[in-house]
C-alpha positions, 0 to 999 in steps of 0.5 A: 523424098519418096520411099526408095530415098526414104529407105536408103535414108535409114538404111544408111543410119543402119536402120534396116529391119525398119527400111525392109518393113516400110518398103514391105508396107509399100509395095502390097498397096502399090504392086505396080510402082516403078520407083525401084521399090522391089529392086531395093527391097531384093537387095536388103534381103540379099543383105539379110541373107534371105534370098527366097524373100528377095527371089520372091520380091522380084517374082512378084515384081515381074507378075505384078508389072509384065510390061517392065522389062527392067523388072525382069533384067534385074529379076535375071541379075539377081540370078546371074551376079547374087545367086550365081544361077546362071541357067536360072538367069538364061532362061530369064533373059532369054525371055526378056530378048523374046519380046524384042522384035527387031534389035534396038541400039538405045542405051535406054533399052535392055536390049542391049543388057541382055545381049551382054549378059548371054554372050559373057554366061554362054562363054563362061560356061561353054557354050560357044556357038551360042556366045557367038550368037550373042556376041554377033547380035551385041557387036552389031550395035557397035557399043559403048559397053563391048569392052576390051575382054569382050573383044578377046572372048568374041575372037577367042570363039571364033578361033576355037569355032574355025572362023579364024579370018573373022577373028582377025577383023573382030581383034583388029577392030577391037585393038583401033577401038581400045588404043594402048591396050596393051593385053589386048594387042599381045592376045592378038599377037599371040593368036596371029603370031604371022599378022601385022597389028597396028598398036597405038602406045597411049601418050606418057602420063602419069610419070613422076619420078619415084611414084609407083601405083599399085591398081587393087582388085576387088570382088564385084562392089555393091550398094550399101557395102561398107566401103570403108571395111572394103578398103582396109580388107584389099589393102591391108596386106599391100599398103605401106604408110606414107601410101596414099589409097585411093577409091574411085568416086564411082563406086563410093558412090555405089556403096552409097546407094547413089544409084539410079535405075532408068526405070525409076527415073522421068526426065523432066522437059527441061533435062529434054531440051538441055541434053539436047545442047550437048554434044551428042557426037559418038563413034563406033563401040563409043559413048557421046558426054553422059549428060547428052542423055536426058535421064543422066541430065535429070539426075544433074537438075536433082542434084544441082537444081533446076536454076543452077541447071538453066543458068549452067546451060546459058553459060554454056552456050555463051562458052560455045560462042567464044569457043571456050569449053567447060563454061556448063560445068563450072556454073552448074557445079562439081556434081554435074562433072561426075554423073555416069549414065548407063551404060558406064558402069560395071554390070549390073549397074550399067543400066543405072545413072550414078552421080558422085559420092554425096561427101568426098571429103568425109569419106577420105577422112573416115578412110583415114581414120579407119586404116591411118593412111592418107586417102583419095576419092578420084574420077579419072578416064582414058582421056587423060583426065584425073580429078581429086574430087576428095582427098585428105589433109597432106596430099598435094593435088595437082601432083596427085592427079598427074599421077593418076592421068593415066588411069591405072584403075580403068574403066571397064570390067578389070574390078580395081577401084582401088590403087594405092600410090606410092612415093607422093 
């Protein structure tokens, strides 16, 4: 166990003055680390409402590693979604882009981060020739991560800027990309009232008679929340009994403090080879399986062992050769089923591999117990698929997850983790 996992050990049995002095005691005789110490570290301050003590930390950080460009971008996070200092964070991502000498489309670069984060404060804040500047420079990469509200806001700049024909090929691009988007197609209609926009109705899923969904939104969920008070503060004014609340696994996770920064991880050769065994196909402003990426793999091997990973692989290539697919998965166990590798999640989490929640079921049982209705860790996508990875005693399953198949939380910035299903 090193000293990050030390530190969430006892911050998670809610030791924390003890978690911030070993990680003190750390970081003077290791300035340069790359096991996420200050970034940690930052957070428990933040935590403890000491945010010059968490400025400082990743101040230091930064003088003390100037080649860690993740230092830095996590040094403009704590600007942009802690402070809410959005010049501060400018001025530090405009540095970090500086030092890039031409684009880089890997996930595993913060490139791409950066890019996100000015073109979303500039646009915020006003300044559209230079959120098109930056939204251009991220469209460009066709990326995973330029979300449905990134196409509304790229096209809603080139509209007040005078490129209304570019607008049209920017939201018709983003309408193909996002199918059954429905807010997005009616933006698109609004702003090109006389344009003809192909939308593409996803299939019905999710319909069972009498069963209503109710996504909740929240504020920005982060490490080490109690996802338990969380839960009953944004529903308590909307759940009924018999409703079943559920909580994606993802961010359980986070409030965990399951999450892995790229920075502080090092694929080993076996997480090399194997990610290479799986399907690396990706499409424009689309992400290939998370386990293609050698860093989530290694998350995988943590997570489930070495031999189980090994053992998974051979299974899945025998899987391949009968042209029967899951075979990996079901050897190598729920926990490599439910790994998010950047750039999955919300920022400022999009440069970090997210596993599932370490307990599933206990997490429901405590839900229960803290608000007395029924509850559900779910991992659900836009493909269809929903997946009861925890759930309370009194839910039926299968019905559970055909009424979420539809995803009506979502996965991109829409910040509803929580949807209370009525009916079941």
């Amino acid at each position: 166990m090193n000293i990050s996992e030390k530190g969430k050990l006892l911050i998670k049995n809610g030791n924390i003055e003890e978690a911030i002095k070993i990680l003190e005691e750390f970081v003077k005789e290791n300035k340069k680390e790359n096991i996420g110490v200050h970034r940690l570290l930052a957070q428990l301050y933040m935590m403890t409402s000491n945010k010059e003590k968490a400025i400082s930390i990743l101040k230091q950080g930064v003088n003390d590693n100037p080649d860690n460009l993740w230092l830095q971008l996590m040094f403009g996070d704590l600007y942009y979604f802690d402070l809410k200092d959005p010049v501060t964070a400018i001025e530090v991502y405009k540095k970090i882009l500086s030092q890039f000498k031409k684009p880089e489309r890997s996930t595993m670069s913060p490139y791409r981060y950066v890019l996100k984060r000015l073109s979303n404060i500039f646009y915020e804040i006003g300044e559209f020739e230079k959120a098109k500047e930056y939204f251009e420079m991220f469209f460009d990469l066709e990326p995973s991560d330029f979300y449905s509200s990134d196409f509304q806001k790229f096209t809603e700049i080139l509209i007040k800027l005078g490129y209304v024909d570019k607008a049209k090929d920017i939201i018709k691009i983003g309408i193909k990309t996002h199918p059954g988007d429905l807010s997005l197609f009616d933006f698109a209609k609004e702003n090109f009232p006389d344009e003809k926009f192909e939308f593409r109705e996803k299939k019905k899923k999710g319909i069972l008679e009498g069963v209503q969904k109710i996504p909740v939104k929240t504020s920005l969920i982060r490490e080490f929340e109690n996802i338990y008070n969380l839960i009953d503060y944004y529903t308590k004014d909307l759940r009924k009994e018999g409703d079943i609340i559920t909580i994606s696994s993802c961010v359980t996770a986070m409030a965990e403090g399951r999450v892995y920064t790229v920075d502080t991880i090092k694929p080993s050769l076996l997480a090399k080879l194997v990610s290479r065994l799986v399907s690396q196909k990706s499409v424009p402003f689309g992400g290939a399986a998370p386990l293609a990426n050698p860093y989530a793999m290694e998350i995988a091997i943590q997570e489930c062992g070495s031999l189980r990973i090994f053992l998974a692989t051979v299974a899945g290539i025998i899987g391949k050769t009968f042209k029967k697919n899951g075979w990996f998965y079901i050897v190598a166990g729920a926990q490599s089923a439910l790994i998010d590798d950047p750039p999955a999640s919300i920022p400022p989490f999009d440069y970090a591999v997210i596993p599932g929640p370490d307990d599933p079921f206990e997490t429901c049982k405590r839900i229960k117990e803290k608000i007395g209705n029924r509850a559900a860790v779910i991992d659900a996508n836009d493909l269809g698929d929903a997946w009861a990875v925890g759930y309370t005693e009194g839910i039926d399953k299968g019905k559970l997850e055909i009424a979420l198949s539809d995803n009506p939380a979502e996965n991109e910035d829409q910040r509803t983790p929580i949807v209370i299903v009525r009916g079941l």
